[in-house]
N, C-alpha and C positions, 0 to 999 in steps of 0.2 A: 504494500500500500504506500505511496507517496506519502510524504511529510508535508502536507501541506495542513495549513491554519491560519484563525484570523483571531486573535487575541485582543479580544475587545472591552471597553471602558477602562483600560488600566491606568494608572498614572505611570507614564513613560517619562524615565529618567536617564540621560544620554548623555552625560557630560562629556564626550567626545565632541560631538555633535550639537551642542549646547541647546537641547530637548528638554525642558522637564515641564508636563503639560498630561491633559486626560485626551487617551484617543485610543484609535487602535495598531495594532502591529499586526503585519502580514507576512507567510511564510507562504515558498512555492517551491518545492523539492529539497527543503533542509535548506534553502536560503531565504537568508531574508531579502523583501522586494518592498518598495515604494508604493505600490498602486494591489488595490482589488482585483484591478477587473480583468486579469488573467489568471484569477484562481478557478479552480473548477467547482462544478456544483457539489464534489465530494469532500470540499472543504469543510477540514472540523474547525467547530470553537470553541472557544474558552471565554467565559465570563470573569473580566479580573475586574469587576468595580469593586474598590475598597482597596485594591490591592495592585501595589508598585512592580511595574515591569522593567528590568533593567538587564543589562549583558550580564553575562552568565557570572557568578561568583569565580573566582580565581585564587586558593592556596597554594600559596608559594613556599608552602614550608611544612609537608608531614612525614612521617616513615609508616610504608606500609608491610615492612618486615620483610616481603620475600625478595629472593630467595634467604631463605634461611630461621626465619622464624614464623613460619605459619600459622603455627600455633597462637599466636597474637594475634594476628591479622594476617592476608594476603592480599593482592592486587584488587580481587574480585570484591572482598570484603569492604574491602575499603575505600572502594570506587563508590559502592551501594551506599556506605558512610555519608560519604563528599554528597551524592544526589540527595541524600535524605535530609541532609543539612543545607543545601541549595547549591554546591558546588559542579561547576560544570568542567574544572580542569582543578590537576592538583600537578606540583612539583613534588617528586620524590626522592628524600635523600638519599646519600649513596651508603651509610653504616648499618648492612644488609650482612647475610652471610655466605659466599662474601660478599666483597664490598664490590661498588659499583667502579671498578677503578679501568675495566676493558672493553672490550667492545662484545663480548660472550653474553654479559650482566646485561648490558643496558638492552641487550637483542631480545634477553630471557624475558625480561620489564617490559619490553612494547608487546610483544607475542602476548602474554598473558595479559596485558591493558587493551587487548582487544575484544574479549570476554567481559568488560568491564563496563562500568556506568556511566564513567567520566573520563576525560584526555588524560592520559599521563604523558609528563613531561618529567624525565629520568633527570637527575645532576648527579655525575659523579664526583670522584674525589680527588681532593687539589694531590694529594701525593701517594705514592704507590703503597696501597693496604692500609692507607691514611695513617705512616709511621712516620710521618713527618720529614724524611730524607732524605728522599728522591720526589721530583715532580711526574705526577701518571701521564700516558700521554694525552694531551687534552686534542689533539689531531684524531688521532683514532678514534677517540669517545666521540667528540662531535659529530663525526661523521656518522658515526653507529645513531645517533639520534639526542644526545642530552645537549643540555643549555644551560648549564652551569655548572662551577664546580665549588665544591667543599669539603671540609673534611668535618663534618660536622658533627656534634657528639664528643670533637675531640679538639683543642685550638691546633692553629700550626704553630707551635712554640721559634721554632726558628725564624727570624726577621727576613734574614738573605734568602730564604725559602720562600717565602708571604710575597717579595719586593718581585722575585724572577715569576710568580704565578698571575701576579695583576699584570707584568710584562706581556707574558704569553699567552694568557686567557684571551687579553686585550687584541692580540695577532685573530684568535682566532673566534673572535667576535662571541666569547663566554664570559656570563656576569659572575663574578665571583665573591660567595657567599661565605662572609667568615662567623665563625664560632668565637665571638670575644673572650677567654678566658686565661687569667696567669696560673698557671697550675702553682704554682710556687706558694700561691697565695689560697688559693680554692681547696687544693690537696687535703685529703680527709674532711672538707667540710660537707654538711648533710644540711643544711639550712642557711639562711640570713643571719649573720653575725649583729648580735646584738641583746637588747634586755630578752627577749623571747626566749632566745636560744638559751642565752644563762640560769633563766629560772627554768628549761626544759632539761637543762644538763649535756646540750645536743654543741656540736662544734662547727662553727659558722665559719660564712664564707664572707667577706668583705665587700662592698659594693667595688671596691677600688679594685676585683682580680677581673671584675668585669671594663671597668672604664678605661684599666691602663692599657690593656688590648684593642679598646677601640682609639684609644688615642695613637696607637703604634700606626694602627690601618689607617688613620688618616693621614700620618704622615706620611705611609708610602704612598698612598693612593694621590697625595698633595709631591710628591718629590717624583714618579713618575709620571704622573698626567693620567692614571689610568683608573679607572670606578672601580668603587669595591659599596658592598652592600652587606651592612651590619644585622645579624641575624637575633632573635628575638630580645630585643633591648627593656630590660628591667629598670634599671637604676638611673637617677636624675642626673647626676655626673655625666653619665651617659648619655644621655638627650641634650646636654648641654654643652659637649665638646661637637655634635654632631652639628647642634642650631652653630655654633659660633664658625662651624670646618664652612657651615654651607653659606654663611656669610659671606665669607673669603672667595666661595667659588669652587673648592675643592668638589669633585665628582663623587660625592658619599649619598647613599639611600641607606632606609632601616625602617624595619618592622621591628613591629614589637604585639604580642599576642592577646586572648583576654583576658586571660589567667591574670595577667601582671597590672590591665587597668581597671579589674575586676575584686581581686582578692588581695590579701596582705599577709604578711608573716605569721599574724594571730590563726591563718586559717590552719595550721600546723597543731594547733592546741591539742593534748589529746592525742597526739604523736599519728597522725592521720598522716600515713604515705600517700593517700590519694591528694597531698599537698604536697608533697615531695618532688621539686624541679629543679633542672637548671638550665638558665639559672634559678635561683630558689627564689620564691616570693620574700618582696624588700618590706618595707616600710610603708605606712599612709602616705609620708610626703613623697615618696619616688611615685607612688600611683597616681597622685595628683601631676607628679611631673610627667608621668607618661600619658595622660589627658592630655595636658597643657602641649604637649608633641602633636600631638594628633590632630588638635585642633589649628596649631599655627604652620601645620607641614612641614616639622623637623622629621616626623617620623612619616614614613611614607605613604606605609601599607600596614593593615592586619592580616596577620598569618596565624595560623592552629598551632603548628608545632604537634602537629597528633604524634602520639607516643604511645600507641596500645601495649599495656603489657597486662600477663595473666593474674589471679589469685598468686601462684607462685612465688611468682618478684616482688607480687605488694602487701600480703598478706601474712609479713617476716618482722624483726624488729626494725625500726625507723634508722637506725645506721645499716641496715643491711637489703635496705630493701630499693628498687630501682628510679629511677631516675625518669617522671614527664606523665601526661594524662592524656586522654582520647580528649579533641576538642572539635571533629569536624557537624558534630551534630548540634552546637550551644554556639558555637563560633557567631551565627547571624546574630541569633537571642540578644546574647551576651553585647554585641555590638549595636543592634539598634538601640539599647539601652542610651548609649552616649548621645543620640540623639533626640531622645525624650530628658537628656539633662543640660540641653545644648551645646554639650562638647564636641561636635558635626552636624550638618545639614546630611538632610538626604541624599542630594547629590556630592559630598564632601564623602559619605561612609561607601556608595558607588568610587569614588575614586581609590577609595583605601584599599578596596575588596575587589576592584576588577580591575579598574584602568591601570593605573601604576602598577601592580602586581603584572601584568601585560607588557607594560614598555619594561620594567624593570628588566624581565626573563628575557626580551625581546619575541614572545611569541604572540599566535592570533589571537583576538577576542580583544574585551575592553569597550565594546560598541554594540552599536545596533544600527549600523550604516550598512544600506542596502545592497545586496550583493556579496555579502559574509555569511560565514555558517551563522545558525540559528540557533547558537549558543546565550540562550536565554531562561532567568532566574525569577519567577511571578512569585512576590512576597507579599503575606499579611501581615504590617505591621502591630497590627491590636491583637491578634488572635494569642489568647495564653491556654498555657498547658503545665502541668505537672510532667518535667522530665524524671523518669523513675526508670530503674534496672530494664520492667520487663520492654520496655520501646527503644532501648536499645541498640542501634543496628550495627554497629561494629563486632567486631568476636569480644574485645574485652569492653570493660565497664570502669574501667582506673577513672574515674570525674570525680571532684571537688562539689560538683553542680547536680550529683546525685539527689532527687527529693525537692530541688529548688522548683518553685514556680514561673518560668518564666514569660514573657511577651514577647510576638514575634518567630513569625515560619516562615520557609518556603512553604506555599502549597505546592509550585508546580517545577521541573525542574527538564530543560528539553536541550539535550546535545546533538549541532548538527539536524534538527525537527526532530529528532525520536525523545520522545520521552522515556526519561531516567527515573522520575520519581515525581507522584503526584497523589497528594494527598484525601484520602479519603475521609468521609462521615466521620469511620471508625476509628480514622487512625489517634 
């Protein structure tokens, strides 16, 4: 059956295109079209009055385990994830088992993301088995299909290493995604350094193992000419060496996810692994400072950071238990929040979530200009729900946001015209 549809009374939001108005949107074979009046009469519709139509959501930043821990999640699982949450493409990082570091990995990743719900866009790793030492080749990966590299999960501690990757990345037109972290300083910590941790008995990490790293990346990325894009930014140090880089003109972007403009170090109380990140949840006033990013465009984009992990990993003591939370099903929620508290406009949390995340990877999508696939995201913003275990759609359930009530769906969720996920009465 064609893809075709006419998507009607929605409020269309198109900051590409500088759209934001109530009309309708037209698809004619998985693309979108300008005009009616070559649809055919088997054209389906959708009624989206109440509810914003916009380019497809876009995370640039989760792990979907395979190859190598399927048990957590897999491509499949977690594409169904992305759709259920409104995502119509995800980037996938490369600390798999193994690692995304050849052109075998990123081959096994597109083969299996074609079973899937959503685009995958693979990034592999800035250095071979991400052991920091040698650079992978980023020639061969690209051509196999990724568009980015990092070593993520892990910083690249060497400088001369970091400085020849924005080099080369740069040659072959890959954005490269750094892991801000001083192991030096983070080493053994399991939380935010600070009153919280001391009254929990737990060993923290300093805001400062995260900023001094991003202060490094900016000055290679400022001493060779070449962009480097800071991966989920916590701390105000941090938003504030970034606002002050991008002053000057330095080529620096950064995401930062909602776990961090959402939650705070108190949410650990209780020795709650499914609060356990890294970086780890800071402080009230870093969360206010990573607002305060968001709104004035120091920070780019919002990213997941999904991190499925089992009972296994999470359900251990708090020094022994793993590292990150599933975020692609709350990630909208969580977000339009900021804009029932004015911290984004409507079309401001569209640029956070599709466009920039778009030019940032350099791939398609970000729009709803005529003549592109029909990668498009129809959201409720009033609609609330009780997210609970059993709705679920990932394989694990690692959330913080377990029981929360929250505002704001996708209903509908269509890659390329087919629909990925679309919500029912029951759901």
């Amino acid at each position: 059956m064609a893809n075709d549809w006419r998507i009607r009374n929605g409020r269309i939001i198109d900051p590409v295109n500088g759209i934001d108005r109530v009309g309708d949107l037209f698809v004619r074979d998985g693309v979108l079209v300008e005009s009616p009046r070559d649809l055919p009469d088997s054209t389906r519709e959708v009624d989206a009055s109440g509810c914003w139509v916009v380019p497809g959501l876009i995370d640039m930043h989760v792990h979907l385990r395979e190859p190598g821990e399927e048990y957590k999640e897999d491509i499949v699982s977690g594409t169904r994830a992305a759709a259920a949450g409104g995502f119509t493409a995800v980037a996938c990082m490369p600390n798999t088992r193994p690692v995304n570091d050849c052109r075998s990995v990123t081959a096994l990743i597109l083969e299996r993301a074609r079973e899937g719900f959503a685009r995958v866009y693979p990034v592999g790793t800035i250095s071979r088995q991400s052991g920091g030492e040698t650079l992978a080749d980023f020639g061969e990966m690209r051509d196999a299909g990724v568009v980015a590299v990092s070593d993520d999960g892990l910083p690249v501690w060497n400088s001369q290493l970091m400085r020849r990757a924005l080099e080369y990345a740069g040659d072959f037109g890959l954005a490269v995604i750094s892991h801000s972290e001083e192991p030096s300083l983070s080493r053994h910590g399991v939380m935010n350094e600070g009153k919280v941790a001391t009254r929990l008995g737990l060993r923290g990490i300093p805001t400062a193992a995260e900023s001094i790293m991003v202060y490094r990346e900016i000055a290679l990325a400022e001493y060779t000419g070449r962009p480097v894009h800071i991966a989920h930014v916590s701390a105000a140090m941090s938003v504030d060496l970034i606002r002050r880089a991008k002053e000057r003109g330095v080529p620096v972007t950064a995401e930062t996810t909602p776990h961090y403009f959402t939650l705070t170090e108190e949410a650990v109380e209780g020795y709650n692994t499914n609060a356990k990140m890294n970086p780890p949840l800071r402080t009230e006033e870093d969360r206010q400072s990573i607002c305060a990013g968001l709104a004035d465009g120091t920070l780019d984009a919002i990213a997941t950071d999904h991190a499925p992990h089992s009972r296994l990993e999470k359900e251990v003591e708090f020094d022994l238990a793993a590292n990150g939370i599933i975020g692609l099903e709350t990630s909208l929620p969580l977000s339009l929040a900021l804009v029932r508290d004015g911290v984004l406009d409507p079309v401001g949390l569209v640029q956070c979530m599709s466009v920039r995340p778009a030019a940032i990877l350099g791939v398609p999508g970000g729009s709803l200009s005529p003549g592109e696939p029909a990668d498009i995201t129809v959201i409720d913003p009033e609609l609330s729900f009780d997210y609970t275990e059993d709705m679920v759609v990932s394989k694990s359930s690692n959330s913080p946001f377990l029981d929360w009530r929250l505002q704001g769906r996708a209903v509908l969720t269509m890659v390329g015209g087919r629909v990925t996920f679309e919500l029912r009465a029951t759901d």
